[in-house]
VMD Tcl script that draws the C-alpha trace (Angstrom):
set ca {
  {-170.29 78.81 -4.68}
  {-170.62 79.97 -0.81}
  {-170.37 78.13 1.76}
  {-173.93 77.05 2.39}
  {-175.73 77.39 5.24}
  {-179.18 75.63 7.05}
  {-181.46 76.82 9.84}
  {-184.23 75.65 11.24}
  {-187.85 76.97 10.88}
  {-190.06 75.37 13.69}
  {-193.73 75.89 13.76}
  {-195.65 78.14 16.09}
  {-198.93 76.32 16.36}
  {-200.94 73.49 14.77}
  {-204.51 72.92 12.71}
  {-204.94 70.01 15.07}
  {-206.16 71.56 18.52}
  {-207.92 68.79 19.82}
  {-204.18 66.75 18.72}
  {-202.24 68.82 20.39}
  {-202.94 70.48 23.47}
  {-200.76 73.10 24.13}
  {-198.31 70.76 26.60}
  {-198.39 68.44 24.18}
  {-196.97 71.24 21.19}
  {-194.39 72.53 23.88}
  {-193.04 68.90 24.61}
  {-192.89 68.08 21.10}
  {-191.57 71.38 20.51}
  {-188.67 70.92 22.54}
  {-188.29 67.35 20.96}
  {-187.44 68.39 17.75}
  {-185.64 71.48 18.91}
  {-183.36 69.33 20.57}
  {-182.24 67.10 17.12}
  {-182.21 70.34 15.08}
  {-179.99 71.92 17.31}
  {-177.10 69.95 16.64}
  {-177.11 70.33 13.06}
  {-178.60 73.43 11.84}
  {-176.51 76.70 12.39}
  {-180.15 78.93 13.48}
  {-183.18 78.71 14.40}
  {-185.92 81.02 13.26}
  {-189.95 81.84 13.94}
  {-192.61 82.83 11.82}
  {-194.60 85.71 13.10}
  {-198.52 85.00 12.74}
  {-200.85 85.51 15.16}
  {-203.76 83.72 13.26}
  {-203.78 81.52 9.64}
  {-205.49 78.59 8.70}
  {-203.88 77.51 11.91}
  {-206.06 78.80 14.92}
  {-203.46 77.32 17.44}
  {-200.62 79.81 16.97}
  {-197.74 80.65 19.66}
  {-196.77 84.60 19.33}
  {-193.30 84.94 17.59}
  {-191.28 87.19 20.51}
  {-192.30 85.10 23.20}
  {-191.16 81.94 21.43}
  {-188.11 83.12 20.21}
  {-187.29 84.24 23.59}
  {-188.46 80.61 24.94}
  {-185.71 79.34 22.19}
  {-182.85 81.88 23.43}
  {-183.20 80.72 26.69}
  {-183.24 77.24 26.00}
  {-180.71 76.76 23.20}
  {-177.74 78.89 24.06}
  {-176.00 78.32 20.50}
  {-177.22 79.00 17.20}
  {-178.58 82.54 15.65}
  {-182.20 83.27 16.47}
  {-184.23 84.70 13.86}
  {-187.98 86.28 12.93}
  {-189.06 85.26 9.76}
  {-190.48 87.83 9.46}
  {-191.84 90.35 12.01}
  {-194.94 92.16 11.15}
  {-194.26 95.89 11.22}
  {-197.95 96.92 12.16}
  {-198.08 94.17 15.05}
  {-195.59 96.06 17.48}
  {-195.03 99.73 18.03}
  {-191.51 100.53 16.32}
  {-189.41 101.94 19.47}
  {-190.88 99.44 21.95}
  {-189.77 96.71 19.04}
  {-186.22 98.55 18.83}
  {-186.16 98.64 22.67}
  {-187.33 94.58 22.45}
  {-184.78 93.84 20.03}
  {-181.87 95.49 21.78}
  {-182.91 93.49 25.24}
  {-183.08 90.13 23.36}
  {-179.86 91.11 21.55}
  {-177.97 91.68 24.94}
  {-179.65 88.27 26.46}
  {-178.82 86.35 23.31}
  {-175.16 87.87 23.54}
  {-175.15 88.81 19.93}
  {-177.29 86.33 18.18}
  {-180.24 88.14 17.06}
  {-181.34 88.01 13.34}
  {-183.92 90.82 12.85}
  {-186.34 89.36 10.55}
  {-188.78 92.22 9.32}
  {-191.68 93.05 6.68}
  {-194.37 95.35 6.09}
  {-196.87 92.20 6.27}
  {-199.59 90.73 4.37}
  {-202.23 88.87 5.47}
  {-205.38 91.56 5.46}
  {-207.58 88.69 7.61}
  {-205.23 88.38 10.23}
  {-205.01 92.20 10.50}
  {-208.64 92.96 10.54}
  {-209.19 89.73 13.09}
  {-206.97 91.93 15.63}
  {-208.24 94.96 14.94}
  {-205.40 96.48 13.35}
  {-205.50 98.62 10.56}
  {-204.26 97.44 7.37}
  {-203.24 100.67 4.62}
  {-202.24 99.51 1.07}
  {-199.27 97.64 0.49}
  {-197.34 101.13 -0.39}
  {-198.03 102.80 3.59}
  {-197.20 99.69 4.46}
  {-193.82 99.53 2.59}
  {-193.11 103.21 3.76}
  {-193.84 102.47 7.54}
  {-191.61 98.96 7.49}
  {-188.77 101.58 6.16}
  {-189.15 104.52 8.57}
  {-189.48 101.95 11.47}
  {-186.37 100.55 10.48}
  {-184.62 103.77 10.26}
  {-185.69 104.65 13.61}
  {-184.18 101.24 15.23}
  {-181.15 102.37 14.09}
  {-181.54 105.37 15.69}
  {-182.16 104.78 18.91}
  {-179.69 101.44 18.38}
  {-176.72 103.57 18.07}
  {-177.64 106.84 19.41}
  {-178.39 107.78 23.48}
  {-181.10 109.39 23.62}
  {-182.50 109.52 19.59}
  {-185.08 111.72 18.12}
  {-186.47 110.97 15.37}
  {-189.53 112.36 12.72}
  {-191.05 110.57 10.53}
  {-194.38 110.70 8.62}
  {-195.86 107.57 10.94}
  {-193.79 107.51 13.89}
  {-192.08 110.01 15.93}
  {-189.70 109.68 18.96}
  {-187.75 112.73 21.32}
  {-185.04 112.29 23.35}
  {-185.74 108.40 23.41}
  {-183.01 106.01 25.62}
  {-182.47 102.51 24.55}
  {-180.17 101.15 27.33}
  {-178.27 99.30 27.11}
  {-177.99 99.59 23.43}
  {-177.13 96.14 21.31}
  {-173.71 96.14 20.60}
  {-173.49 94.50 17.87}
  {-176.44 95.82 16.45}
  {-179.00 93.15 15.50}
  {-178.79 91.72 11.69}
  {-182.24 93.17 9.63}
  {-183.24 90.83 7.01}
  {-186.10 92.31 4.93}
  {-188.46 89.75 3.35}
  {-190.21 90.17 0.79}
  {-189.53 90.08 -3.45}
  {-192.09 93.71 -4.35}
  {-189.95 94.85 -7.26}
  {-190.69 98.56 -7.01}
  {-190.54 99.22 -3.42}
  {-190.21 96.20 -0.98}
  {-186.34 95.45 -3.27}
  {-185.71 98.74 -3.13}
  {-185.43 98.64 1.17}
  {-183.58 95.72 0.80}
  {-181.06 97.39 -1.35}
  {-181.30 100.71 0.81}
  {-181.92 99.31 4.50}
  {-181.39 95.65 4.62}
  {-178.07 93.53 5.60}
  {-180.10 90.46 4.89}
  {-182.20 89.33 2.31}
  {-185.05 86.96 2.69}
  {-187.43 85.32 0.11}
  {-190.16 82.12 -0.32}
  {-189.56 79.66 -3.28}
  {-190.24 80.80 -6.71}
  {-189.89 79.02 -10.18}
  {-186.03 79.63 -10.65}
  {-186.67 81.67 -13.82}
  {-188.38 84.34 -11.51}
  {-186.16 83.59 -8.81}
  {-183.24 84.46 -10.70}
  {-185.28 87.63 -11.87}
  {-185.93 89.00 -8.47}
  {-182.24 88.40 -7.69}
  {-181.63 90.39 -11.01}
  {-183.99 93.24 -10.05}
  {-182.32 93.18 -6.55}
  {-178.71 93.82 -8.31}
  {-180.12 96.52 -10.24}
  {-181.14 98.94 -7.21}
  {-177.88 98.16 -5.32}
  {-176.60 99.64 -8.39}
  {-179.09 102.35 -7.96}
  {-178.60 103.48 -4.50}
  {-174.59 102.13 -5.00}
  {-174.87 99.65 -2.60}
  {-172.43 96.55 -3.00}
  {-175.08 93.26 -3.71}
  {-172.44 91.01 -2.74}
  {-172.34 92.51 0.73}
  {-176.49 91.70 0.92}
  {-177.08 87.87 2.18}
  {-179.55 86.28 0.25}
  {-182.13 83.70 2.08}
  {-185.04 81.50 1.62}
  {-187.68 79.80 3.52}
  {-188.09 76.37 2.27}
  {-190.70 74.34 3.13}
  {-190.10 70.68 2.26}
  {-191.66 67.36 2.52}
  {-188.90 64.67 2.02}
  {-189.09 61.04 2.27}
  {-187.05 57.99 1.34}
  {-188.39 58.07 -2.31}
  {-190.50 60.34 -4.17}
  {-193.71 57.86 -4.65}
  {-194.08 57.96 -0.31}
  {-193.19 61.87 -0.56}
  {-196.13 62.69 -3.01}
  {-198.46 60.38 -1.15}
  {-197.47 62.05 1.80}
  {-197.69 65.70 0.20}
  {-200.84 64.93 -1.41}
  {-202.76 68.67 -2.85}
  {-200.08 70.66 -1.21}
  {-197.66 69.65 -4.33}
  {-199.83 70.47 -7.43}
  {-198.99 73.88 -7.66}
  {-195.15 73.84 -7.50}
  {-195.64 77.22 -9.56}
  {-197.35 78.98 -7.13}
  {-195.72 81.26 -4.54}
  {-194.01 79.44 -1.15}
  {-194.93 76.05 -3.23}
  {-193.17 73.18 -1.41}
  {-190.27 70.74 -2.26}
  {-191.72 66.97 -2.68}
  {-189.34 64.14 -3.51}
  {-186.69 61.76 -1.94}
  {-183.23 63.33 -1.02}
  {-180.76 62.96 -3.89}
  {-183.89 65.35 -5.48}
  {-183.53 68.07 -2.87}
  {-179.51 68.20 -2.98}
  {-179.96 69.05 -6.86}
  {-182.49 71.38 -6.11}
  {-180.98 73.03 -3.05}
  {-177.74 73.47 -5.15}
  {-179.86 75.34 -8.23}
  {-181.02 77.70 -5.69}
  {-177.87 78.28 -4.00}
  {-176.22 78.66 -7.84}
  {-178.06 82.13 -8.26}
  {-176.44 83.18 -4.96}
  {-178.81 81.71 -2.36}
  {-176.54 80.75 0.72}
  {-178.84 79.84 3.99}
  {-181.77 78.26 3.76}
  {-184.35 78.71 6.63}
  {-185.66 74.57 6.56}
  {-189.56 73.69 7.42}
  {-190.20 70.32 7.56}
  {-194.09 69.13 6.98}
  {-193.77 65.94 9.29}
  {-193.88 67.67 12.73}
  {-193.72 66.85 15.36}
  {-192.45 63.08 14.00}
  {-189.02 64.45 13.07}
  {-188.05 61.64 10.54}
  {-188.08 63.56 7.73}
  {-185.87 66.04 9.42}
  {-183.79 63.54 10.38}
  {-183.19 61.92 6.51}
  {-182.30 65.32 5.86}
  {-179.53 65.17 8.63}
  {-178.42 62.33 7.53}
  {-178.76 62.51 3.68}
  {-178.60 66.11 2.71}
  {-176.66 68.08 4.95}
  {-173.38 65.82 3.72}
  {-173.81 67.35 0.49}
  {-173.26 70.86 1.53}
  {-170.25 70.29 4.41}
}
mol new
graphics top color blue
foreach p $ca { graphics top sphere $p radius 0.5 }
foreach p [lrange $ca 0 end-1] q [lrange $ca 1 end] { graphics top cylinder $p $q radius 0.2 }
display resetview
């Protein structure tokens, strides 16, 4: 088994407006960032601009917040919208961000999902397929312009001539494509992808994905040992698993369903972290449900993370 590996996956925003005024989310931000920071090797942002949650920070900006502040671990998207920020500026933003960071940039990418959130901003929102095929080209022309002064480049969607990107990121930032689509969204990973990124899935499927994954490295001959596999794991962990299913309440009825979260006491979560890390899962990107009272990240400090040193 790899060596396994935990970041951190704070949130951007909050159901409870009224609860937590935006000073209020920053301070509390910060709190937390501060524990997490001395255990957990990165720290990563989700990149909504509206869900359930109508509070929402944008992603960059608090990533950026997070470089400044925390000088240490990796910084990661999880994941970027392709549709929400023009490809070159984004390779341009990256590059800056990678410089800043002095290396520590995780690019985080997808072709994105969430049709409300799209139509809400006005953006347009093609089937999943354009979508697939844009998230690809953009990513080709990153590269581009990433490690060529000035690049051109001509796609079907997006088109640059004679474009600078000064000073370009040396090293170039890590992509991680999320995303499990058998047919195309695997496919980039196998093709474009140094990273891999997921959500939870029944370990049957999970193990299938990984298995579909292996099969169009061997496609495109790509080595699937030299793609690291991720996955976002939301969790809510208490002392014992009575207080964590009170807690959890209807979130953990479906544990079928896509994203579904962990619920149970720690010795639970070891076994289960070490099933997922068994089919080849080695860093997990943590969310923890009891923001922004950081006890149960803290039994995870001091219960879990032993387990894996």
């Amino acid at each position: 088994m790899n060596h396994i590996e935990f970041g951190y996956n704070p949130p951007s925003g909050t159901r409870g407006i009224e609860r937590f005024p935006a000073a209020t989310f920053v301070r509390d931000l910060q709190d937390i960032l501060d524990v997490a920071c001395q255990s957990f090797s990165s720290l990563w942002v989700s990149d909504h601009l509206m869900t359930a949650e109508p509070f929402r920070m944008e992603c960059w900006t608090q990533l950026t917040w997070i470089a400044a502040r925390y000088p240490g671990p990796m910084l990661g998207t999880i994941v970027l919208a392709n549709s929400y920020r023009h490809p070159p500026l984004m390779a341009k933003m990256a590059a800056s961000l990678q410089t800043f960071s002095r290396g520590r940039l995780i690019l985080g990418y997808g072709a994105g999902w969430l049709e409300r959130e799209y139509r809400a901003y006005g953006y347009e929102f093609p089937p999943a397929s354009v979508r697939i095929e844009q998230m690809v080209e953009a990513l080709q022309l990153m590269r581009a312009m990433w490690t060529s002064s000035p690049a051109t480049f001509h796609g079907v969607y997006y088109h640059i001539e004679d474009a600078y990107c000064e000073p370009r990121p040396d090293p170039p930032p890590i992509i991680m494509i999320g995303g499990d689509g058998e047919q195309r969204t695997l496919r980039a990973v196998a093709e474009h992808a140094d990273w891999w990124n997921n959500v939870m899935r029944p370990l049957p499927i999970q193990r299938h994905k990984l298995e579909v994954l292996e099969q169009h490295c061997r496609d495109v001959r790509r080595d699937y040992a030299s793609i690291r596999k991720t996955l976002t794991r939301v969790v809510y962990l208490a002392p014992t698993r009575s207080e964590a299913e009170r807690w959890a309440g209807t979130a953990g009825v479906e544990p079928d369903r896509p994203g579904a979260p962990f619920v149970g006491e720690p010795a639970a979560l070891i076994e289960h972290l070490q099933e997922l890390a068994a089919l080849g899962f080695d860093l997990f990107q943590m969310v923890f449900a009891g923001f922004p009272d950081s006890a149960d990240l803290r039994l995870f400090v001091d219960k879990v993370l032993p387990a894996f040193a």
